[in-house]
Each structure stands twice: as structure tokens, then as C-alpha cells.
C-alpha positions as protocol buffer text, in pm:
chain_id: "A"
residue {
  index: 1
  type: UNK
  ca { x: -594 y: -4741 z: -731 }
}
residue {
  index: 2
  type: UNK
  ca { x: -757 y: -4414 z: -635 }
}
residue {
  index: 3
  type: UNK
  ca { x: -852 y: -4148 z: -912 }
}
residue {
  index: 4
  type: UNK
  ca { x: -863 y: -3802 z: -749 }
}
residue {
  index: 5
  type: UNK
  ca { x: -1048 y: -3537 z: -928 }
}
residue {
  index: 6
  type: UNK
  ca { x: -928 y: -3135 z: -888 }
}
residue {
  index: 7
  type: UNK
  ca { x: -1244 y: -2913 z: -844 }
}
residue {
  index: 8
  type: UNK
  ca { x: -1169 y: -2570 z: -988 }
}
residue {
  index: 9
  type: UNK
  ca { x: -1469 y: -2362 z: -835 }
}
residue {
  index: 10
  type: UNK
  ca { x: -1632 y: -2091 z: -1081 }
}
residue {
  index: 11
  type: UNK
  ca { x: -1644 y: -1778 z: -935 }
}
residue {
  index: 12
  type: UNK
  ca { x: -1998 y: -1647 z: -963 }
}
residue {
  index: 13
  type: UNK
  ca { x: -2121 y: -1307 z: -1016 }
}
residue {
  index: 14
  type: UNK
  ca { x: -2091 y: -1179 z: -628 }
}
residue {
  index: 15
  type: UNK
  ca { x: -1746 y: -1406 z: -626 }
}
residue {
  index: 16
  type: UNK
  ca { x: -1638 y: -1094 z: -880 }
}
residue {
  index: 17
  type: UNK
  ca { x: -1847 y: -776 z: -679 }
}
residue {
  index: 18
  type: UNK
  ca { x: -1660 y: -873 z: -365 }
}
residue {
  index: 19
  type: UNK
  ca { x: -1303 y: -889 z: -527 }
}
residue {
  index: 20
  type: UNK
  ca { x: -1364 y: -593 z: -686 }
}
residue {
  index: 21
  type: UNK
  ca { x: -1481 y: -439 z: -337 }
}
residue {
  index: 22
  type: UNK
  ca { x: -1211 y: -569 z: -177 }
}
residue {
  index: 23
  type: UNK
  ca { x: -957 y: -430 z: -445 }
}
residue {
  index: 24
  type: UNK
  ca { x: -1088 y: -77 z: -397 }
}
residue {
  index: 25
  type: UNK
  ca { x: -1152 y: -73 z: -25 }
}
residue {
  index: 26
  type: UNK
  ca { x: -754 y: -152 z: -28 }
}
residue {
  index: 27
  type: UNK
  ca { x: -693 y: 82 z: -250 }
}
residue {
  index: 28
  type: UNK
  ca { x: -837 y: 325 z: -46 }
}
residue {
  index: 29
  type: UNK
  ca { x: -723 y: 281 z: 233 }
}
residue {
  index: 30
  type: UNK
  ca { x: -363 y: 286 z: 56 }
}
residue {
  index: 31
  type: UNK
  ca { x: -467 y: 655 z: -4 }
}
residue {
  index: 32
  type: UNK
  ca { x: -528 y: 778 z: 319 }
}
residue {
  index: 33
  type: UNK
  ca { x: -195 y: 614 z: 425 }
}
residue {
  index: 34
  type: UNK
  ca { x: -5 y: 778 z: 172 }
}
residue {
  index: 35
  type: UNK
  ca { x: -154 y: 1126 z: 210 }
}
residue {
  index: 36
  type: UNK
  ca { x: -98 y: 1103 z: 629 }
}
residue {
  index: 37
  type: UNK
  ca { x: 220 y: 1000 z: 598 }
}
residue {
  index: 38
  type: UNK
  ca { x: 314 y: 1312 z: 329 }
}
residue {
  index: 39
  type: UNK
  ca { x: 123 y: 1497 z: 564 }
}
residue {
  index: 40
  type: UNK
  ca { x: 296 y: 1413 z: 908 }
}
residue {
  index: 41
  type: UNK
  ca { x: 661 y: 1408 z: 691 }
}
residue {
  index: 42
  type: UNK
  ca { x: 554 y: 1746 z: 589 }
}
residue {
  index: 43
  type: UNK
  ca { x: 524 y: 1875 z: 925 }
}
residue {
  index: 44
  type: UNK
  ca { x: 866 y: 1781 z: 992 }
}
residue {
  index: 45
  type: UNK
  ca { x: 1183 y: 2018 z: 1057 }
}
residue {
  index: 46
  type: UNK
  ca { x: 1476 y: 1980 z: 779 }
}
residue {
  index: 47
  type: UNK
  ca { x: 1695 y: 1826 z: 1074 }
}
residue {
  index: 48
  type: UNK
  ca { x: 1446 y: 1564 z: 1192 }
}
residue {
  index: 49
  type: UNK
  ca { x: 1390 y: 1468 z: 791 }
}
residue {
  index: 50
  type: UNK
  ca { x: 1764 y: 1454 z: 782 }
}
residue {
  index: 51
  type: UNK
  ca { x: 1756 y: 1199 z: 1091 }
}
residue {
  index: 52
  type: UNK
  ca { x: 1555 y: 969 z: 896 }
}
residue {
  index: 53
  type: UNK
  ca { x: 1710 y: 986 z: 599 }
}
residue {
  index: 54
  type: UNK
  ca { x: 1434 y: 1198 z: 367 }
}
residue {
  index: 55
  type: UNK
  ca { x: 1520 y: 1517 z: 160 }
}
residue {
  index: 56
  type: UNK
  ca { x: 1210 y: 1772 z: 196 }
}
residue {
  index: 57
  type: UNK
  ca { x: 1169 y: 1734 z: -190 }
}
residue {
  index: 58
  type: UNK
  ca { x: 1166 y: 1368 z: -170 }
}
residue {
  index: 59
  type: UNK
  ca { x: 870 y: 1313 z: 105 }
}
residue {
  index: 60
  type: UNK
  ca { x: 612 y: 1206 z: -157 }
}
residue {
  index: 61
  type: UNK
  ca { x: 868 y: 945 z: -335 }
}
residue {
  index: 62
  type: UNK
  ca { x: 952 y: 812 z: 1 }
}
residue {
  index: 63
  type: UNK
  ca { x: 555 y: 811 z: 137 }
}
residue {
  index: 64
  type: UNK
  ca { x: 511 y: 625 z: -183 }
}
residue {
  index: 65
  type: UNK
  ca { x: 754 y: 344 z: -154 }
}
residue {
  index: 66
  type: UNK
  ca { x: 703 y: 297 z: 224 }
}
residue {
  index: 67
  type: UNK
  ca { x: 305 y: 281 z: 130 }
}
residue {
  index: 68
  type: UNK
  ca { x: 270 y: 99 z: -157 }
}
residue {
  index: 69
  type: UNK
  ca { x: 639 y: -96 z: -197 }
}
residue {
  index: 70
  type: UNK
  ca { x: 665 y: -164 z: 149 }
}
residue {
  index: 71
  type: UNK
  ca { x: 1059 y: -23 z: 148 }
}
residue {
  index: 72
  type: UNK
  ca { x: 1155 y: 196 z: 470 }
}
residue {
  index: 73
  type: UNK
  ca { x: 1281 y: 551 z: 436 }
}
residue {
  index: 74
  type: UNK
  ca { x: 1628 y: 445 z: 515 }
}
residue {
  index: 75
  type: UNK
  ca { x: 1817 y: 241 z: 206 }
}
């Protein structure tokens, strides 16, 4: 009979630094999606909005969910 023994590692100090890097350099880069994409919608005529489904008040909500809920424009 074989005994096995699970090895939960501790995270060390830099373990926590790098998540936390890695959290924000995400986050970031979330950001710059989101404001391009209100920025390009915003260029946008009413019709071409229309073909994609987006009211002119709704670009933010929409930039939002496409950036950070991964759901399209179109329902």
C-alpha cells in the first residue's frame, strides 16, 4: 500500500507582489480597452451604431460588458 502525501506550497512574500502585479497590470490594461472602445463607438454615425445594435447613450454600458463581461454588443 502506497501513502501519497498532498503538498500545498506556501506562497511567499514575492508569490503575493507578483499576484498583486499581475492583478493590476490586468486591470489596466482592462482600462485602456474600455476607454478605446467608448472612444472608437463614439466616433461612430447613429446608423452604423444602429447596425450593431448600440444606442448612442448606451456606448459605455455596452464597452463595459464587451470589456469586462465578455458579452458582444448584439443580445
Amino acid at each position: 500500500m502506497s501513502h501519497t502525501q498532498a503538498f500545498a506550497g506556501r506562497g511567499g512574500l514575492l508569490d503575493g507582489l507578483f499576484s498583486n502585479y499581475a492583478d493590476a497590470k490586468v486591470e489596466h490594461f482592462r482600462r485602456r480597452i474600455f476607454s478605446k472602445t467608448v472612444r472608437d463607438l463614439e466616433k461612430l454615425d447613429d446608423l452604423q451604431l444602429a447596425d450593431i445594435g448600440v444606442q448612442r447613450d448606451q456606448i459605455k454600458r455596452c464597452a463595459y460588458e464587451s470589456v469586462y463581461n465578455n458579452k458582444p454588443y448584439r443580445q
